[in-house]
N, C-alpha and C positions, 0 to 999 in steps of 0.2 A: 734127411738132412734139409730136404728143399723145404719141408713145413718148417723145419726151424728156422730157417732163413726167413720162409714168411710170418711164421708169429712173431720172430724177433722185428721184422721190418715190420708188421701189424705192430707190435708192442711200442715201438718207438713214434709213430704215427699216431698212433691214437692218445696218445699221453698228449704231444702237440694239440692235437684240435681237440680236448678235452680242454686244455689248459686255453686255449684261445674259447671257447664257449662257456668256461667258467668263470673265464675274465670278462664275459661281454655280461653273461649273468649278473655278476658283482655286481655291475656297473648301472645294470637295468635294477638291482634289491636296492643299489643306493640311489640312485635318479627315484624311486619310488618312495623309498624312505624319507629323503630330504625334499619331494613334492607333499608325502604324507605331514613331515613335518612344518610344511611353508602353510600347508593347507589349515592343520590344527593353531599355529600362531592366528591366522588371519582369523579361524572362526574364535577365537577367544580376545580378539580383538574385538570384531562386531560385537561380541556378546556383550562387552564392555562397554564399547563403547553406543549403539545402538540406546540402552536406558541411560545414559548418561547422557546422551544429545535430545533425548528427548524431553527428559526432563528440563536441560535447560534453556529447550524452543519451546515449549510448553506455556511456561508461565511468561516469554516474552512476548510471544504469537497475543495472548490473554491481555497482558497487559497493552499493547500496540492497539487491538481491537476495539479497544475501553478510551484511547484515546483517540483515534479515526472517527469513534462514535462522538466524542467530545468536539472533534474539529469540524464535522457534518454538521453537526446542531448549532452549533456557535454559527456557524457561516450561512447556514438557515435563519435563523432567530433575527443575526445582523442584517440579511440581506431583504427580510419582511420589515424587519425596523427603517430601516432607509426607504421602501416602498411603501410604507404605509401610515396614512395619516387622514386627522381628518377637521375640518373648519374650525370648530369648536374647540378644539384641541394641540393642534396644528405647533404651536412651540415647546409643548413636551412632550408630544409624539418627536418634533425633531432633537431634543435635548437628549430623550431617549434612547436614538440612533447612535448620536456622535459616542457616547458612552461604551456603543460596540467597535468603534472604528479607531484606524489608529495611522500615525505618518501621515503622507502627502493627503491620502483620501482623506482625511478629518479634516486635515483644513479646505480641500475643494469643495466638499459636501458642506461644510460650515458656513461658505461664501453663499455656496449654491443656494443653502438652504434661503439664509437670511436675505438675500435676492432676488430667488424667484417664489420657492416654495412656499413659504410663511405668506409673503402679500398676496401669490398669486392665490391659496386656498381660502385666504378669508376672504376676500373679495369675489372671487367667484362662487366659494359656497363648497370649495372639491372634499373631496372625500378619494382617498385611493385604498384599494385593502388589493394586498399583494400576499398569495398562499403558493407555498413550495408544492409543489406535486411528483417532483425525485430529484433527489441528491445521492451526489458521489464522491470519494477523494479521489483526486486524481497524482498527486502525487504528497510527501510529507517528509521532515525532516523533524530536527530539534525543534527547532524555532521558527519554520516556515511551513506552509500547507499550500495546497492550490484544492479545489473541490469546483465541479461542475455542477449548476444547478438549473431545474428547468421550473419557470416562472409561471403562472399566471397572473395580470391584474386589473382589476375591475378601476376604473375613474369613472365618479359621476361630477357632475355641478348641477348647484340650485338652479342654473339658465339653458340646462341638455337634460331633456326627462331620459334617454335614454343612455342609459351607462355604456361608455365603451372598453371591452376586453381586448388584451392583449396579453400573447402568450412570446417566451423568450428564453433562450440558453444564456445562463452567466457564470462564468469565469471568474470563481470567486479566491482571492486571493486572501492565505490566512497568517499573522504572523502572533507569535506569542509573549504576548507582555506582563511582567509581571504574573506569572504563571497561569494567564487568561486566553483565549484565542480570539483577536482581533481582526476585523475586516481592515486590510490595507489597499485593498485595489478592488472594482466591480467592471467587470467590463463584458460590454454583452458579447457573445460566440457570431461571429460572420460564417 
């Protein structure tokens, strides 16, 4: 009779922590299930979404690149046109400048030019040839750019047998008109 007292008290016992370790099981098959299931959302998310971002940074990344390279050479081209000229030619080497420039700089550059530049190279005989030797964007928008460029430029005159060079960082500032990219501002890096 004492064994049945203890299978019965074993029988009533083990059903308890059966029932508390099947519960805890549950608990750990559904914690697993609904990690399983959080995990498979998320990779069919990436799957998704992964060729769908890339496709649509792809062709922006491409086209952004096409224009950075448009606003580097614009602000190269502008910034060798403003520095370069030469006696002989000296009013549509600068006609040819203002043509890249645009706002407040067109008109200072305009003054400047008709001022100093024009009398000063025919009368003295100058010559300046001004060559980029690296450009950068440094930052860009719709309609505005900035680009760092680093300068050399040779000055002679008919009365200095010896040319002097000067090399220079500038600060080239770019704005977009009329769907062109325009020098708005030149100023050298301190």
């Amino acid at each position: 009779m004492s064994d049945d007292v203890a299978v019965t008290l074993d029988a009533d016992t083990e059903p308890e922590d059966a029932v508390d370790d099947n519960a805890a099981t549950d608990r750990r098959r559904g914690l697993r299930r609904r990690g399983a299931q959080i995990s498979i959302v998320v990779g069919i998310v990436a799957l998704v979404a992964v060729p769908v971002g890339i496709e649509l940074t792809v062709p922006d990344r491409a086209v952004s690149d096409a224009v950075e390279s448009d606003v580097v050479r614009a602000a190269t081209e502008g910034t060798v046109a403003v520095l370069s000229y030469r006696a002989d030619s000296v009013q549509s080497d600068v006609d040819g400048a203002k043509a890249r420039l645009t706002g407040d700089f067109l008109t200072y550059y305009s003054g400047f030019a008709e001022q100093s530049v024009v009398p000063g190279a025919i009368e003295r005989g100058l010559t300046s040839s001004a060559v980029v030797s690296g450009a950068a964007l440094v930052s860009m928008d719709d309609a505005d750019a900035v680009a760092l460029l680093f300068v050399n430029q040779t000055v002679t005159a008919a009365d200095t047998p010896d040319p002097r060079a000067t090399s220079t960082s500038l600060r080239v500032e770019m704005a977009q008109v009329d769907g062109r990219w325009l020098v708005s501002a030149l100023d050298p890096v301190r």
